[in-house]
C-alpha positions in Angstrom: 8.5 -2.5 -3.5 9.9 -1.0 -0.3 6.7 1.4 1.2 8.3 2.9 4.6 11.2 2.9 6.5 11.3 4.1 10.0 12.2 3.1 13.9 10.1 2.3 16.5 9.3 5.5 18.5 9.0 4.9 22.2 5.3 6.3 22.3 4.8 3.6 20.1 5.7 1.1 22.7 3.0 -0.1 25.4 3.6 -1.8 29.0 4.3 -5.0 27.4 7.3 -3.4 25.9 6.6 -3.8 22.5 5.0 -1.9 19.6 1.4 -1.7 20.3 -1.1 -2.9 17.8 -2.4 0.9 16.8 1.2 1.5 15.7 1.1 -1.5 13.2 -2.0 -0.3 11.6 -0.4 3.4 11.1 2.2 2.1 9.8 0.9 -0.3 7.2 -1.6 2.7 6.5 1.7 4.9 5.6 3.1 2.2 3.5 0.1 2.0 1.7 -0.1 5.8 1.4 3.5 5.5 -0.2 2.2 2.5 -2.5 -0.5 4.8 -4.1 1.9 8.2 -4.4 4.8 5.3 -6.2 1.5 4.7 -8.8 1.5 8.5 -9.5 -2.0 8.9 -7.0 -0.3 10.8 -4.1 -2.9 12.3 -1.6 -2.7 15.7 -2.9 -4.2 13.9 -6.3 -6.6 12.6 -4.5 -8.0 15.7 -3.1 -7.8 17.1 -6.7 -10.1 14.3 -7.8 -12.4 14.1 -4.4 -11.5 10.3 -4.6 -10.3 8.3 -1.6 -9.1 4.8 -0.3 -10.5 3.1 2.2 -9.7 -0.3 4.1 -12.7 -2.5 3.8 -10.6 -5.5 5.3 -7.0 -5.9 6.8 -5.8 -9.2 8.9 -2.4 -8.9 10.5 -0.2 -11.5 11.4 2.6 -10.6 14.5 5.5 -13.1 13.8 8.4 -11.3 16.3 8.1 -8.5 18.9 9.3 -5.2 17.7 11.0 -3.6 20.0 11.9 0.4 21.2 14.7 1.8 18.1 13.8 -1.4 16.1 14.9 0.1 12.7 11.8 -1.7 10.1 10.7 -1.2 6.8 7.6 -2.5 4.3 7.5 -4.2 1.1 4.1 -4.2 -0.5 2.8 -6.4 -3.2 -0.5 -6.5 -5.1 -2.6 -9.7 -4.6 -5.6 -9.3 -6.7 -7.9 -6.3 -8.5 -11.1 -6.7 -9.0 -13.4 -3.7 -10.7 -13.5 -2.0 -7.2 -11.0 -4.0 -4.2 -7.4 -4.5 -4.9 -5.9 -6.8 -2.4 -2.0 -6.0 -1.2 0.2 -7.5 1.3 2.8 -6.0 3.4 5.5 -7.2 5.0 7.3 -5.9 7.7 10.9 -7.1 8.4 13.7 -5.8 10.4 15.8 -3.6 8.5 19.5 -4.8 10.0 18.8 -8.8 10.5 15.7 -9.1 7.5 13.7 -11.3 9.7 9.7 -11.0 8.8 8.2 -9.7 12.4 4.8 -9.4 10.9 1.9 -9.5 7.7 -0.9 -7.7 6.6 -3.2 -8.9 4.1 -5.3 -5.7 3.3 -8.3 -5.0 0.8 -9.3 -1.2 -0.1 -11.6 0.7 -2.5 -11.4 3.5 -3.8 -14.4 5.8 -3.3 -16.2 9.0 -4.9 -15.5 12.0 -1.4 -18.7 13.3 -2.4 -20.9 10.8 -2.8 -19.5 8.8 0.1 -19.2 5.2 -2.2 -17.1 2.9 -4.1 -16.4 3.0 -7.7 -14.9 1.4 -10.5 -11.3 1.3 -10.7 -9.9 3.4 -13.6 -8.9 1.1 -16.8 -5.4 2.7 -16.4 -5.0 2.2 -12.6 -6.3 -1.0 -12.8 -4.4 -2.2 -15.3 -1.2 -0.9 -13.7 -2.1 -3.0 -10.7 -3.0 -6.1 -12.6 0.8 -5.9 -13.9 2.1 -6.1 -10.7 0.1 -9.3 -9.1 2.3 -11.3 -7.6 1.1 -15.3 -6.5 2.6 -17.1 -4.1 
């Protein structure tokens, strides 16, 4: 499922004239943001329950520069669930030509605000995730 559509900003550029590496990680962050609010746990739901997601893993893969007014968006996919880490990829490609510029393999939990720790996934949420595993 498409997770964010945008262009590269030119603050997000750096010397090399590219998009620097902190803008890759915000923006996988919003698509995953997106992801949960599409499964009906928006971040104003997560307040109202004190839980929150947190990345306990991500590796990125840079396939093609992005460039300045690079118009991009994410696809996000579920990988695994277990009782506490789902495992998603997204996929960033280039919203006029299609090409893949780059990959993130990402594992979150979801944790209790309060008590500051992971717990197990909800029968319902989980479930809903299981349904959408895709395999290579």
């Amino acid at each position: 499922m498409e997770t964010y559509r945008g262009l590269v900003m030119a603050q997000e550029v750096d010397s090399n004239g590219h998009m620097n590496v902190q803008f890759y990680t915000t923006k996988y962050d919003m698509a995953s943001g997106q992801f949960l609010a599409k499964l009906g746990i928006d971040y104003q739901e997560q307040k109202r329950r004190k839980l929150g997601f947190a990345y306990v893993e991500m590796t990125i893969r840079y396939m093609k520069e992005v460039m300045e007014d690079d118009p991009i968006h994410i696809e996000t996919i579920v990988r695994g669930v277990s009782t506490k880490v789902v495992s998603i990829e997204h996929y960033m490609k280039h919203s006029s030509t299609g090409k893949l510029l780059s990959t993130a393999l990402a594992k979150w939990v979801v944790f209790d605000q309060v008590e500051r720790k992971a717990v197990v996934l909800e029968d319902e949420f989980r479930v809903q995730l299981e349904q959408m595993i895709q395999e290579d």
